[in-house]
C-alpha positions in Angstrom: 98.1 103.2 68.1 100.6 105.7 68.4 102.2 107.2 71.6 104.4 110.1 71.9 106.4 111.0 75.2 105.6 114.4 75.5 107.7 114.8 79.0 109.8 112.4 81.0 112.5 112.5 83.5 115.4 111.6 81.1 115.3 112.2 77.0 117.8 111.4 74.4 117.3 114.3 72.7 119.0 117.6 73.9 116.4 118.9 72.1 113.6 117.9 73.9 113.1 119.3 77.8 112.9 116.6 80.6 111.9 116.8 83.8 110.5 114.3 87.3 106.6 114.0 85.9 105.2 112.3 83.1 103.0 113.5 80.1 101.9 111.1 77.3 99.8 111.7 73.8 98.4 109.1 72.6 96.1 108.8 68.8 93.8 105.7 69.0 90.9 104.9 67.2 90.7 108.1 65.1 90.7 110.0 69.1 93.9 111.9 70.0 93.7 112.2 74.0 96.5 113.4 76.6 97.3 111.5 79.3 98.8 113.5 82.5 100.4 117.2 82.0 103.9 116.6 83.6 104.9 119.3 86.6 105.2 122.6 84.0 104.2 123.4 80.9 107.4 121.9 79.6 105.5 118.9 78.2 103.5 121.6 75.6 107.2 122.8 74.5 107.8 119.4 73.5 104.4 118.5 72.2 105.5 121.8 69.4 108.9 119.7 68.6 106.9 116.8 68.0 104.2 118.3 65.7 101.3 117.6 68.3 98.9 120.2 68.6 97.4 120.4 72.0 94.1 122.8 70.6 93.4 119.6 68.9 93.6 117.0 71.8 89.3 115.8 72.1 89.8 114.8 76.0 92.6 114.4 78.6 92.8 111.9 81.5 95.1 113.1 84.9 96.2 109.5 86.5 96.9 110.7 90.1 96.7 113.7 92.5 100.5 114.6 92.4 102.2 117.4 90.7 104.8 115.9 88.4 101.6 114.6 86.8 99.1 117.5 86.8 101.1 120.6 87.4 100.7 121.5 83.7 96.9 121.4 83.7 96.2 124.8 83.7 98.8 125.3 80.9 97.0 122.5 78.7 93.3 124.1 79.3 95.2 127.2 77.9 96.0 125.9 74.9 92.8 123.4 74.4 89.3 125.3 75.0 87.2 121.9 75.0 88.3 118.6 76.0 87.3 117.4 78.9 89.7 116.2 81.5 88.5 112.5 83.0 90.1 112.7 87.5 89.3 111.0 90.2 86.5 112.1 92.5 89.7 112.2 95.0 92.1 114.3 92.7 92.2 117.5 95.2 93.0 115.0 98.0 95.9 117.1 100.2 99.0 115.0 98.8 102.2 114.9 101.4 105.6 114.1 101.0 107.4 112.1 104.0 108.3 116.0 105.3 104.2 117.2 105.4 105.2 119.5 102.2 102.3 119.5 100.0 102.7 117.8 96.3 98.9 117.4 95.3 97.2 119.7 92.9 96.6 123.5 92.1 93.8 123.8 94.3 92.9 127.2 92.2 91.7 124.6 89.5 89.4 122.9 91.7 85.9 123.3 90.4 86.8 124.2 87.0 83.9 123.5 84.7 86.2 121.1 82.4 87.0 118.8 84.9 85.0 115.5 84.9 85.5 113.1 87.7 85.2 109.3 87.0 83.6 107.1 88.5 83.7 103.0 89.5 84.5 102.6 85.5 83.5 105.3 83.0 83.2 104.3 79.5 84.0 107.3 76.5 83.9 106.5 73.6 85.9 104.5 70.7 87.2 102.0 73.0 88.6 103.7 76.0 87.3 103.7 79.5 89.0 105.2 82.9 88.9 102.6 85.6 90.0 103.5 89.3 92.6 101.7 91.5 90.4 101.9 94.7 88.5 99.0 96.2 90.5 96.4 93.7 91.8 93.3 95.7 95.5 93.2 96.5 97.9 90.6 95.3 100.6 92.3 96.7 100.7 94.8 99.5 101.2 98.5 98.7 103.6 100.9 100.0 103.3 104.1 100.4 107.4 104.8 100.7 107.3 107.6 103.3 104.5 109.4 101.0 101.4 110.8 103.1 97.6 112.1 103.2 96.4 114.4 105.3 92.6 113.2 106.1 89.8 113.7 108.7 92.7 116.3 110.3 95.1 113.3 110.6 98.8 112.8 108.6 98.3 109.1 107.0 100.4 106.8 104.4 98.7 107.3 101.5 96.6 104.8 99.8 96.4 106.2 96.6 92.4 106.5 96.0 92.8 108.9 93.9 94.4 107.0 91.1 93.1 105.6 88.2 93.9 104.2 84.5 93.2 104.7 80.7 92.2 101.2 79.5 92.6 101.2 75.4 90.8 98.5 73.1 92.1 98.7 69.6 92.0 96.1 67.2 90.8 93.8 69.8 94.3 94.2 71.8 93.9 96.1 75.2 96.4 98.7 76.0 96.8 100.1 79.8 97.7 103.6 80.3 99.4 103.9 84.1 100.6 106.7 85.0 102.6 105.9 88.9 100.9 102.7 89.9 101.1 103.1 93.2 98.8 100.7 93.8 101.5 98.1 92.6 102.3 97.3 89.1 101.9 93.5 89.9 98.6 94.3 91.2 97.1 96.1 88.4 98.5 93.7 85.6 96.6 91.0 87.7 93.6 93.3 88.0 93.6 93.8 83.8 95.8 91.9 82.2 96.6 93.9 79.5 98.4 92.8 76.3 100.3 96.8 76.3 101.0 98.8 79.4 102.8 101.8 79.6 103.6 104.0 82.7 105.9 104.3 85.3 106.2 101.2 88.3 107.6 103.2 91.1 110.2 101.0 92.1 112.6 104.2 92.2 113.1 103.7 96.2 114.2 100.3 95.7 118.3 99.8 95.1 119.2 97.1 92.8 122.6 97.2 94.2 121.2 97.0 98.0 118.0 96.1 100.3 116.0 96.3 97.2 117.1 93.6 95.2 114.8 90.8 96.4 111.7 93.1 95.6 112.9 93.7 92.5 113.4 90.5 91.5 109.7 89.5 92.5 108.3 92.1 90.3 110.4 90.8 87.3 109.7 87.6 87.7 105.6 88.8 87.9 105.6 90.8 85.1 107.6 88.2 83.1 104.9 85.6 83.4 102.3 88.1 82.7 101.4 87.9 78.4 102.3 91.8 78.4 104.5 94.2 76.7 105.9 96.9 79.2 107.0 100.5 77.7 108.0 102.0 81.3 109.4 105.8 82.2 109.5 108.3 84.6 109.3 106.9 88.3 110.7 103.1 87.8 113.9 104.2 88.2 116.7 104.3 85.0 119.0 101.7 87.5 115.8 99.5 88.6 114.6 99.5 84.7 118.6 98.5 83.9 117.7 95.4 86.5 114.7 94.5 84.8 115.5 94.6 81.6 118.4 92.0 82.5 115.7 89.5 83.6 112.5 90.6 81.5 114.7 91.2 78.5 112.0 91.6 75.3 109.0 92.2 77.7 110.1 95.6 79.2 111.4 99.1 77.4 111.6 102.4 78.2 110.4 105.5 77.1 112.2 109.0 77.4 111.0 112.6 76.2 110.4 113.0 72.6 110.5 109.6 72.2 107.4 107.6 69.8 106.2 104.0 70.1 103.5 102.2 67.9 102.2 100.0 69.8 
C-alpha cells in the first residue's frame, strides 16, 4: 500500500505547497482513492509534482465536515468526472469555530449528484469500508476545544457526528485512514485496533511545555500499548508529535507534504 501526502501543514520540500488541512492518496488493492481535499486546491498542485493523476482517482472519502479537509472538493470533482465521494449523512452540519465563524462545508456543493453519504458501515469494494465515529462507546471523554455546532437554532460543543474513517484490509493487515479524530485518537484505536493508522490526533491545543503535559502523556502511553504503527500530520501538533515521539519512539512518525510511505 502506498500513501502519498498530497497536502499538509508543514513539507520538507520547498517544492511542494503546505497549508492547515490534510489531503491523502492512497493505491491499495489495485484501487487508487483520495482521502480528504485539504482547504484549496493546493493539494491537486502537489498531486502534479508527485505524478498522481486525480482524473484517475475511482472514489474519494471526506473524513469530517470542516474546511481544511473538504475545501478542495469542488476543485477535485473538476478534475475527476466519476468517482464517487463516500460523507457523512452529517457532512453539511453548520461547523463553528469558538467565535460562531462558520468552518463547515461549501454549502453550494450540497446535493451534488456525486456525493454518497455512508452509512452505520458501508462496505466498497477490494477491502475498504467507511465506518462512522457516532454512537461508538467512549474510553475517553471528547473535547470539543472551544469548537461549536449550531443545531435545532442553538450554539453547541460539537460532537463530531459527522466524522468517519477509511478502514483498509490488505494482505490481511488493517490500515485506518483518520483524518482529525476528534472523537479521540485513544478511542478509535480501541474501537479498531488497527495494525496502520494514519491521520492527524488533534492534540494541537495541548502544550507539552504547560497544562497539557499530563494529557499528553496519557495518550502516549495508550497508543504505545496499542499493536499499531502511527504515521501522524496535520492537527497533532509538530511540538506535541516532538513529545510523543520521545515516549512512543518506533511506534509514531510523521508525515509532511510531498512526503510517500509504504505501509
Amino acid at each position: 500500500m502506498i500513501i502519498k501526502a498530497l497536502v499538509e501543514d508543514t513539507t520538507r520540500d520547498s517544492a511542494f505547497l503546505s497549508e492547515h488541512g490534510l489531503s491523502l492518496y492512497i493505491e491499495a488493492n489495485g484501487r487508487k482513492v483520495l482521502f480528504d481535499a485539504g482547504q484549496s486546491p493546493a493539494f491537486a498542485r502537489n498531486a502534479e509534482k508527485l505524478g498522481v493523476d486525480l482524473s484517475q482517482v475511482d472514489f474519494a472519502v471526506l473524513s469530517h465536515a470542516h474546511y481544511d479537509h473538504g475545501g478542495g472538493l469542488r476543485a477535485f470533482l473538476m478534475r475527476n468526472d466519476h468517482a464517487p465521494v463516500y460523507i457523512s449523512p452529517y457532512a453539511f452540519d453548520e461547523c463553528l469555530n469558538g467565535v460562531d465563524e462558520y468552518i463547515g462545508l461549501d454549502k453550494t456543493l450540497q446535493g451534488h449528484s456525486r456525493l454518497v453519504f455512508a452509512g452505520e458501515k458501508t462496505r466498497l469494494p477490494d477491502g475498504f469500508s467507511v465506518y462512522p465515529g457516532e454512537g461508538r462507546p467512549l474510553v475517553q471523554p471528547v473535547s470539543a476545544y472551544g469548537l461549536q455546532t449550531r443545531r435545532n437554532g442553538a450554539v453547541i460543543p460539537d460532537d463530531f457526528r459527522h466524522e468517519q474513517y477509511l478502514e483498509i484490509t490488505e494482505n490481511g493487515r488493517c490500515v485506518l485512514i483518520s483524518g482529525c479524530s476528534h472523537k479521540g485518537i485513544v478511542n478509535i484505536v480501541h474501537w479498531f485496533r488497527p495494525d496502520v493508522l494514519v491521520g492527524g490526533f488533534h492534540l494541537m491545543k495541548l502544550d507539552p511545555q504547560a497544562g497539557g503535559r499530563a494529557a499528553l502523556d496519557a495518550v502516549a502511553q495508550e497508543l504505545a500499548n496499542a499493536n499499531t504503527v502511527f504515521h501522524t500530520c496535520h492537527c497533532t501538533g509538530v511540538p506535541q508529535y516532538k513529545y510523543l515521539k520521545r515516549q512512543m519512539q518506533d511506534r509514531v512518525f510523521y508525515l509532511s507534504a510531498g512526503q510517500e510511505i509504504s505501509v
